[in-house]
C-alpha positions as CSV (number, residue, x, y, z in Angstrom):
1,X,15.3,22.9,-39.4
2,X,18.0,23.8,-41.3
3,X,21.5,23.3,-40.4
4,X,24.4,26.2,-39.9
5,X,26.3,26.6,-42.5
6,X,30.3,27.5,-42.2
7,X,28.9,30.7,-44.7
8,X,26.4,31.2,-41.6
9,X,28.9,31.2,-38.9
10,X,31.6,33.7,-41.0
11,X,28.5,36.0,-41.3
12,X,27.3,35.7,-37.5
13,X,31.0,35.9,-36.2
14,X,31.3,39.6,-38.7
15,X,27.9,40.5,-37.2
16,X,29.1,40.4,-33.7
17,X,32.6,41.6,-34.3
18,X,31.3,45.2,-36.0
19,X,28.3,45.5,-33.1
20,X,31.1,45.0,-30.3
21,X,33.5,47.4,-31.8
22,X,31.7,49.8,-33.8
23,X,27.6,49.9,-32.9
24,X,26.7,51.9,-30.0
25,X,27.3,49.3,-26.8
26,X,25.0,46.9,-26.2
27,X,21.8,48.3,-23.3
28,X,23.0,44.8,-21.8
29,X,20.3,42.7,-19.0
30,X,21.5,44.1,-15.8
31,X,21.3,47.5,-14.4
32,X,24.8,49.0,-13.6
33,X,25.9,48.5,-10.0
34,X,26.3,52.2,-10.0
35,X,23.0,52.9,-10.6
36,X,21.9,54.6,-7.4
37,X,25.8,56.0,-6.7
38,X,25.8,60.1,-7.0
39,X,28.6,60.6,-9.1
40,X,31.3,62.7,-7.0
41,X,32.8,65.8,-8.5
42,X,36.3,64.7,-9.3
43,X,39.6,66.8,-9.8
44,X,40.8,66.9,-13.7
45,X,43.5,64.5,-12.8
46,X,41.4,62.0,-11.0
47,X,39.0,61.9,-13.8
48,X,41.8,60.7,-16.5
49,X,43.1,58.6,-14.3
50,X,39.2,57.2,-13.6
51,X,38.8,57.1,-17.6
52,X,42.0,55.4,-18.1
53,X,41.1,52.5,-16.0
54,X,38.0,52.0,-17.2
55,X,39.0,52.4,-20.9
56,X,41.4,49.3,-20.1
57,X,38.1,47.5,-18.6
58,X,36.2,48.1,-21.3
59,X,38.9,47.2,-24.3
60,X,39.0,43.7,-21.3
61,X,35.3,43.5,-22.4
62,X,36.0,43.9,-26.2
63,X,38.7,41.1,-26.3
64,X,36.2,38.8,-23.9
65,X,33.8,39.0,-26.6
66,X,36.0,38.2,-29.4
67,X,38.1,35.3,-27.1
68,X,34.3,34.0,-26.2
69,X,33.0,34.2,-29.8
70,X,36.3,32.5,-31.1
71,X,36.1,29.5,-28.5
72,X,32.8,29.4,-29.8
73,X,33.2,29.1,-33.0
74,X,35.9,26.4,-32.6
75,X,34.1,24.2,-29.7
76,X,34.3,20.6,-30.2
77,X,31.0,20.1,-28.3
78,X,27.8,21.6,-28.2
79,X,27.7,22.0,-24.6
80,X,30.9,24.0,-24.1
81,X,29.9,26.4,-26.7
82,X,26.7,27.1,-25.4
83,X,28.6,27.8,-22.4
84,X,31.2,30.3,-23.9
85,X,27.8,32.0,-26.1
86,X,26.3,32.5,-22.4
87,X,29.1,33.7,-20.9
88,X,29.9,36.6,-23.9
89,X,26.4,37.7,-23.3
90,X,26.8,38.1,-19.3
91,X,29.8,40.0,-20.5
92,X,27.4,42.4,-22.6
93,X,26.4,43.9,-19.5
94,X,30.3,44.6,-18.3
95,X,30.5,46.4,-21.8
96,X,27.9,47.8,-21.3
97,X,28.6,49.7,-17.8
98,X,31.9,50.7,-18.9
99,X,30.5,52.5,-21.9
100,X,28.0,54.4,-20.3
101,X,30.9,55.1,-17.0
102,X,33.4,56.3,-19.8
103,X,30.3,59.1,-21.4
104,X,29.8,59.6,-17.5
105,X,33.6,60.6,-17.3
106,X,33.9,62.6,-20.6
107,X,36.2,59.9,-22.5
108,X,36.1,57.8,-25.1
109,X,37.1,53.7,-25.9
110,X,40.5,52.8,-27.3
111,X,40.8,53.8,-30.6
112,X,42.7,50.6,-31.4
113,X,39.7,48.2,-30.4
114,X,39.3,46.5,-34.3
115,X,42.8,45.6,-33.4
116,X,42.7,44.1,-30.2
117,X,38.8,42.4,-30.8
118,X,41.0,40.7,-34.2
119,X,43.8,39.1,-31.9
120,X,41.7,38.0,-29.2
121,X,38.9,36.3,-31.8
122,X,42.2,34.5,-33.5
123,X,43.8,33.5,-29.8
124,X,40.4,32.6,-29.0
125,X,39.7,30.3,-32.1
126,X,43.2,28.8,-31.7
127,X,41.7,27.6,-27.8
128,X,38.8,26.2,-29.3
129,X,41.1,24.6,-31.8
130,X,43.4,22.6,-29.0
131,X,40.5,21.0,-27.5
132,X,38.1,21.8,-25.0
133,X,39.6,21.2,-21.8
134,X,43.0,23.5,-23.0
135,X,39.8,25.6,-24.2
136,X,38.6,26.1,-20.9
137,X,42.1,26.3,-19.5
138,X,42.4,29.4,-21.4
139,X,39.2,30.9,-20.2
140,X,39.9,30.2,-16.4
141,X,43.7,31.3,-16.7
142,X,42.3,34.9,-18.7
143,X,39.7,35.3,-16.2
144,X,41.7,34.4,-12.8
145,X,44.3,37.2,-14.3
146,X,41.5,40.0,-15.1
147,X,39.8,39.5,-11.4
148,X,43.7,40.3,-10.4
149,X,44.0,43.4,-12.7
150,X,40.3,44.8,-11.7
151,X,41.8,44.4,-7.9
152,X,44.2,46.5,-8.7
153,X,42.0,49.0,-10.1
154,X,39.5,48.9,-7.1
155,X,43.4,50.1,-4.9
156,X,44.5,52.8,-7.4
157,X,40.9,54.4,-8.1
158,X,40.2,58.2,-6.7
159,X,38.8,57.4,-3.4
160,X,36.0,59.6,-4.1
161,X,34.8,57.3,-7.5
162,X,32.1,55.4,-6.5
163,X,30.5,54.8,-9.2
164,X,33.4,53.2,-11.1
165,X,34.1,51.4,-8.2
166,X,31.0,49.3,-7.9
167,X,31.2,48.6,-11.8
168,X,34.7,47.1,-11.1
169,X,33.4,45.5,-8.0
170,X,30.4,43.2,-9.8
171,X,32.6,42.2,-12.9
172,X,35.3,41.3,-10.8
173,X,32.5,38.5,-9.1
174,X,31.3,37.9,-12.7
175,X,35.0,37.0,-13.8
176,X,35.4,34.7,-10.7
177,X,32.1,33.0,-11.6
178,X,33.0,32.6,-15.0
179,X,36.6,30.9,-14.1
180,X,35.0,28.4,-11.9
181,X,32.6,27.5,-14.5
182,X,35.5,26.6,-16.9
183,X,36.4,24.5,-13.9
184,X,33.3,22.7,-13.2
185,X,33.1,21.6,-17.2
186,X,36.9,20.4,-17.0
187,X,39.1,23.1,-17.8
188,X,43.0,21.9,-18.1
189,X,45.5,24.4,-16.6
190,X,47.3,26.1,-19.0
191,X,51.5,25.8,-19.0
192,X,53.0,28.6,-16.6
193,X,55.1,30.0,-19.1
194,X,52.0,30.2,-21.2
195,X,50.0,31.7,-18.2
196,X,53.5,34.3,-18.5
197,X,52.9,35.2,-22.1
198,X,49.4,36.0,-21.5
199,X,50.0,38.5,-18.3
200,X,52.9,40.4,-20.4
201,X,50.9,40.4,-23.7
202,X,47.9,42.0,-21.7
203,X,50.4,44.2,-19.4
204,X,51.1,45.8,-23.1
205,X,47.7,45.9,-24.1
206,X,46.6,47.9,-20.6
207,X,49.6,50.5,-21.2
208,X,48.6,51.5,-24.5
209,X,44.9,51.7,-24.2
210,X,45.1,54.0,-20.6
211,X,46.2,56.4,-23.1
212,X,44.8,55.5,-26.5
């Protein structure tokens, strides 16, 4: 069987980069936890704020599938990046759900996701790069500060939201699941004032895509 070429992996890494960002999202594995939810009648107000959040959530799943491919592409052994490849396709589904919740709500994705899927596939690469325990330091640092951020949007949703509520609900577990895998295969913990960085650089990314 024949071997991956570098020429392979540039072509699979392009492949994935314009389905994530530009294809129609992913049907995904799961159903969405808001499947049997009736979706509530919402004030005009409520529903940008609703769209807001969950453009920010799904922009999170756009730079998780770039950070994933990246550590990927960069793993130093076969095991971890069989690990970060199954973990960007549980992270399909998130996509996914937040897609079909944004149509639900009359909104769109960020404009600027090219941008943001480019910067988290370079971050991403430069993990891989350091090794992979700082590799999976990364992973479980991003991941412990996404379950915080999708806590925060299950205390400022419209209380009526449902729907958008269980979607945040189930990838919050995911997220927690996929931090204590990094974990269990080693993961070093990353420098505070890198773990700083991080939460400011995504505190910027999260006030420009609730509007853009």
């Amino acid at each position: 069987m024949r071997q991956p070429t570098l020429y392979d992996s540039v072509l699979t890494n392009l492949d994935q980069a314009l389905r994530v960002v530009l294809a129609p999202p992913p049907g995904g594995t799961a159903p969405s936890p808001a499947g049997a939810i009736e979706d509530a009648a919402l004030k005009e107000a409520e529903r940008r704020h609703a769209a807001g959040l969950m453009r920010i959530n799904h922009t999170g799943e756009v730079c998780a599938q770039a950070l994933y491919a990246g550590q990927a592409a960069t793993a130093r052994t076969s095991k971890v990046r069989t690990e970060m490849e199954q973990a960007a396709r549980e992270e399909e589904d998130h996509l996914a759900w937040c897609a079909e919740r944004l149509e639900e709500l009359d909104s769109r994705p960020s404009l600027l996701n090219p941008f943001w899927y480019v910067g988290s596939f370079s971050i991403g690469a430069a993990a891989g790069l350091a090794g992979d325990p700082w590799s999976l330091g990364f992973v479980e640092a991003t991941e412990r500060q996404v379950e915080a951020h999708l806590q925060d949007h299950l205390d400022t949703l419209p209380a009526a939201d449902e729907r958008s509520r269980a979607i945040i609900r189930q990838m919050a577990e995911d997220e927690a699941r996929h931090a204590d895998m990094a974990v269990e295969h080693g993961a070093r913990t990353l420098p505070e004032p890198v773990q700083r960085l991080m939460g400011l650089t995504a505190g910027v990314m999260k006030a420009i895509v609730y509007r853009v």
